[in-house]
N, C-alpha and C positions, 0 to 999 in steps of 0.2 A: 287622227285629227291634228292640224296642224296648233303650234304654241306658239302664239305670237308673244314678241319680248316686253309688251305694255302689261301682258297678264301678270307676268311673274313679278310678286312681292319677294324680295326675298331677305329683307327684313322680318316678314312674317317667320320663315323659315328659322330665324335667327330665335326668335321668338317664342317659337313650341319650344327650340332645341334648350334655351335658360329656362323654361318652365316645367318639361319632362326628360332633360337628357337628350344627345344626341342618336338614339340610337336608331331612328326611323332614317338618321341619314348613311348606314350600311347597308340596306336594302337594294340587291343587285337586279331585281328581279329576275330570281333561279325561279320563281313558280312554286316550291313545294310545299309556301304555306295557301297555293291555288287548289293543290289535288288534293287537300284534306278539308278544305274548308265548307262545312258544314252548308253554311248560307248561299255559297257558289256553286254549291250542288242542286240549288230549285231556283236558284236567279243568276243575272248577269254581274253580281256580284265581286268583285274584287280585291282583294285584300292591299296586294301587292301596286295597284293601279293607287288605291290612294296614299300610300306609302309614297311613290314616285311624285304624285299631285303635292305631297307636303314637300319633298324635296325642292320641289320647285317653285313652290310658293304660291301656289293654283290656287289662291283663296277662294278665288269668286267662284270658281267650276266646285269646290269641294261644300262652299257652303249650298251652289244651286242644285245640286245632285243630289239624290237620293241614296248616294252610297252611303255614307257614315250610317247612314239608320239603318241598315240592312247586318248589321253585325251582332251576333249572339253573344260577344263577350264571353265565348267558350273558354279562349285561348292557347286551343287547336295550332294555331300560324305561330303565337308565341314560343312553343315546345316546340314545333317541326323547325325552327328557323335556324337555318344552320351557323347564322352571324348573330344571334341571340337579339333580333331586333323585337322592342316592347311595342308588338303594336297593337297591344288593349290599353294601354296607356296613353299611347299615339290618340287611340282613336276616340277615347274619353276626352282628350283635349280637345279634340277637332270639334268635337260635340256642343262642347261649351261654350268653345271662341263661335261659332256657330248661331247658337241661344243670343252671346252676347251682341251678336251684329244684327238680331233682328231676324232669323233665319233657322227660326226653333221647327221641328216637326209637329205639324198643328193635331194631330192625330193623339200626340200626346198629352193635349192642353188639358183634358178632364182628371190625368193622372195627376195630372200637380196641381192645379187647382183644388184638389178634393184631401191632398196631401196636407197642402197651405191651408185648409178650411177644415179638417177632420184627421188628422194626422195620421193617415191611409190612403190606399190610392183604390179606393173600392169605395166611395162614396158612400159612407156608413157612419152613423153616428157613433161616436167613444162610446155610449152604454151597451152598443152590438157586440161587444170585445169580450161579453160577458155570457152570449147566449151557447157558447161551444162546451159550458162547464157548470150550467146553468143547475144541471139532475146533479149533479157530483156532489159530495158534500165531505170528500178528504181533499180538497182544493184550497189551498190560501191566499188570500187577498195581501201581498206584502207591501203594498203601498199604505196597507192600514195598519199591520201587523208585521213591522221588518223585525228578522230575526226568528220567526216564528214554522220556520221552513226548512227542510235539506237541502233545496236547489232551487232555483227559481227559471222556471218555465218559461224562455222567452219561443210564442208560439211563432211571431211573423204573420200578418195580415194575410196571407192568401190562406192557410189552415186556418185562421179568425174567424174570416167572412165566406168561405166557402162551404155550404155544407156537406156537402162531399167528402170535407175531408176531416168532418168532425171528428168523425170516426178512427183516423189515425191520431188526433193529437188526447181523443179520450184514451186511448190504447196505453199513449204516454205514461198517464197518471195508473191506470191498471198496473203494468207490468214494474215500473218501480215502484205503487203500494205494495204489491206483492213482493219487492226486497225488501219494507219497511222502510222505504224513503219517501217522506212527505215532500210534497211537490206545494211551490208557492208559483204562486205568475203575478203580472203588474193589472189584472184587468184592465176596467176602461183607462185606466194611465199609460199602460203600455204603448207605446208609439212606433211607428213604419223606424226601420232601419235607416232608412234613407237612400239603400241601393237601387233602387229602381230610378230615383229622383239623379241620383251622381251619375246615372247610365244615360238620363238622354239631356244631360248635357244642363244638369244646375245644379252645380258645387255649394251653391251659395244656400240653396236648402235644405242642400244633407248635412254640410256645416250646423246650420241650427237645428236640426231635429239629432244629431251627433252628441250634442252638449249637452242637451236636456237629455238622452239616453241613457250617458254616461254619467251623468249626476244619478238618476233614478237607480243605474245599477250599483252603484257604490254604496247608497240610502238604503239597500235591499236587506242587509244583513246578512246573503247567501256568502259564503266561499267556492259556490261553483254556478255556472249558468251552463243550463244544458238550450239546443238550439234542434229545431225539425229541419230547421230551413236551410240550406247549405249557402244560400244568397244572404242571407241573414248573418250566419257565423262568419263570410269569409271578407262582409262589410266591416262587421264589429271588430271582428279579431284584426285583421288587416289593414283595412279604409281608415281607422279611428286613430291610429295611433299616431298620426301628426296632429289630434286635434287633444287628446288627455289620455291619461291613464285610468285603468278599467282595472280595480284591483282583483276583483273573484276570475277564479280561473275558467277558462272557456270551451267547451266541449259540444262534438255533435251528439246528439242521444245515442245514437248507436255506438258511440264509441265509452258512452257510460255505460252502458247494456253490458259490451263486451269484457269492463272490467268485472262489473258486478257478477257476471260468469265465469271469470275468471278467478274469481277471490272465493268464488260458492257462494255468493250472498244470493244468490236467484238461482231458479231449480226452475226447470221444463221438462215438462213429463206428460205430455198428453202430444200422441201423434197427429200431424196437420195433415199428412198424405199428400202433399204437392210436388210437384216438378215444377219448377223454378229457376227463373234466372235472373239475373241483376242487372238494373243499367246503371250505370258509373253516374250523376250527376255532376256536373261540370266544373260546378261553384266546391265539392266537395272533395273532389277524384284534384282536378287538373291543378284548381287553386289552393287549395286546403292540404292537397297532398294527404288523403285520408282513403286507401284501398283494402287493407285489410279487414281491419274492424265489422263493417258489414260482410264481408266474406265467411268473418271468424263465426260471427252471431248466428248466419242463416246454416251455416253448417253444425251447429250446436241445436239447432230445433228438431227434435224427434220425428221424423216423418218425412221429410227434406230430401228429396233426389236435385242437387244442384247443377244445374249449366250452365256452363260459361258462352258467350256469344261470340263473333269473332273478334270484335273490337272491344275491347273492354280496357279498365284502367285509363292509363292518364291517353291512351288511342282510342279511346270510347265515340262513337258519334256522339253529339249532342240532340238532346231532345227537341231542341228551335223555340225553347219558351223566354230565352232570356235576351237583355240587352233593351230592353222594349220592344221585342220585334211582334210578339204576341199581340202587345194595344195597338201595334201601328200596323201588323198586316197578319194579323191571326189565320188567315188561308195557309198562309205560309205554314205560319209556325205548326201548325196542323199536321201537314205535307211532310215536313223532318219530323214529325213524331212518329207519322205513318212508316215514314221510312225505317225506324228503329225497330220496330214493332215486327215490319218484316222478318228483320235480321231474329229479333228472340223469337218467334216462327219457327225458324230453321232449325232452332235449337231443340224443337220437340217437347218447349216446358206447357205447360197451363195456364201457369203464372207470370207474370212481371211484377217485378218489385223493384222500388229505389229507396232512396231514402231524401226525398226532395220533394217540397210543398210545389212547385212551381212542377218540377217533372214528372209529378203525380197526375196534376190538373192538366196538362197538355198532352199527356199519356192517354189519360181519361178521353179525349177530345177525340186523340188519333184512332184510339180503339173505335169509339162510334162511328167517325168518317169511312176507315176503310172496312165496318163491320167486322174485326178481326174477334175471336175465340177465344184470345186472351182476356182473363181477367188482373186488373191492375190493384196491388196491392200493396201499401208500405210495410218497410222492413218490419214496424212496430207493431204492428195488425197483426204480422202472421206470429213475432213470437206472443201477443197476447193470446192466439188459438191456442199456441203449448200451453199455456197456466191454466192448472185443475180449479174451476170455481170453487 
């Protein structure tokens, strides 16, 4: 398609590059963050196409496009790119100059309305924060009781309000009572992270749900916050830190697990009998830079025949749950889970397991869609099978 010279702002261009860095303008289009990328594999999707659109200052084709929405925020293109260009950064901006011209993805409008109105994006009242932990009764309220906990349980809204996935964040509290670490969470105070809301393009809301976060977790009294959600840790840990400091230190639960097995403070001793294999989580593997830890853990559970799939680590497919692409074209995002699901197939396990609230739930999804055999299971599920009641 032809670029007439009225389109190009290139003032705009000036614009992303003082507010994210120049680096979307090295982009030569070599194509190799095309043949990985996740979303380009089930649409017309491009990576590289709106890299070039921002060079050129294609406002008006970038904001009328449905490209920007189409991206998982894997970060796939970012590791393959051989000139190191930032284009989850790129495209987070593109997102918001977007929102701010009037040109938001309407698909997404209940997410953040419900965000803005209920401080979740699951349309749920603050007291539903509570029904996940409801039977438990070694669980502490530290919003009422700071100080009164070993770690404080920050769950993330999608294990909140799904029930499905009760069941992994009760596993939580099981298999660290069973080290003797009492477990605190913020109940109905606890709030959305804010990454789903910074993904499709308003800054200006994870800002404010950021600060009251960060006050709540400094008020908590823990020294350490453990996290299910790899979307969740890699906002807080990551995202936050132009907005304050977060003094308790910050950990994925499997990566507490793996110490507490490591130091002998937890024992597993009862065989699970599975063949198993792991999908990498995106927000956890690519961002988080966290690959061993769940390796370390699932191979310490008694009964464990592990495989490996063929993409795995920071080469992992993504699951297609993330970036908003799930509320704005959940077929999709479906379709890449299916596709993952193939590949752990091939591996001859039984199981799938991750360690990701979101790649749990769209795992779940894929499995039904393509009727697959697998059963999907989180990391913390199966070492709670090792613990002798």
């Amino acid at each position: 398609m032809a670029i007439k010279q009225d389109e190009m702002d290139l003032e705009f261009s000036k614009k992303l590059a003082k507010e994210i860095g120049d680096s979307f303008q090295k982009c030569f289009q070599c194509g190799t963050c095309t043949a990985r990328c996740p979303a380009g594999n089930v649409s017309q999707y491009r990576v590289r196409k709106l890299m070039r659109m921002a060079q050129l200052g294609l406002k008006e084709r970038i904001f009328d496009s449905d490209e920007i929405w189409n991206c998982t925020t894997c970060s796939t293109c970012k590791i393959l790119c051989p000139w190191g260009v930032d284009t989850v950064s790129t495209i987070l901006r593109l997102r918001a100059e977007a929102v701010d011209a009037g040109h938001e993805n309407k698909k997404h409008d209940p997410l953040v309305k419900s965000l803005q109105s209920y401080d979740n994006p699951w349309l749920q009242p603050r007291s539903a924060r509570r029904k996940w932990y409801k039977k438990l009764d070694n669980v502490v309220d530290l919003s009422k009781n700071p100080g009164e906990a070993d770690v404080l349980y920050y769950v993330g809204c999608t294990a909140t309000f799904d029930p499905r996935l009760w069941n992994m964040a009760q596993s939580v509290v099981k298999v660290l009572g069973k080290a003797g670490i009492t477990v605190g969470v913020l109940g109905k105070e606890e709030k959305c992270c804010g990454g789903t809301v910074r993904g499709v393009g308003h800054p200006d809301i994870f800002e404010g749900l950021a600060k009251r976060n960060i006050e709540d977790f400094n008020k908590s009294g823990v020294d350490t916050i453990i996290f299910s959600c790899p979307g969740c840790l890699n906002t807080i840990m990551n995202a936050y830190k132009t907005i304050g400091e977060i003094k308790p230190r910050m950990v994925h639960v499997v990566e507490y697990v793996a110490e507490l097995l490591e130091e002998g403070k937890l024992k597993l001793d009862k065989d699970v009998g599975r063949i198993i294999t792991y999908h990498d989580p995106c927000h956890l593997g690519k961002h988080c830079e966290v690959f061993d830890p769940p390796r370390d853990v699932l191979k310490a559970i008694p009964g464990v025949e592990f495989k490996e799939m063929d993409f795995i680590r920071e080469n992992s497919w993504c699951c297609g749950a993330g970036g908003g692409v799930k509320t704005a074209y959940p077929d999709r995002a479906t379709e890449l889970a299916s596709n993952r699901l193939k590949e752990a197939e091939d591996t001859g396990a039984d199981t799938i397991t991750s360690a990701c609230s979101f790649c749990y739930q769209n795992l779940l999804d894929g499995i039904k869609q393509s009727d697959s055999k697998l059963e999907m299971k989180d990391i913390m599920e199966i070492v709670a099978e090792a613990i002798e009641e």
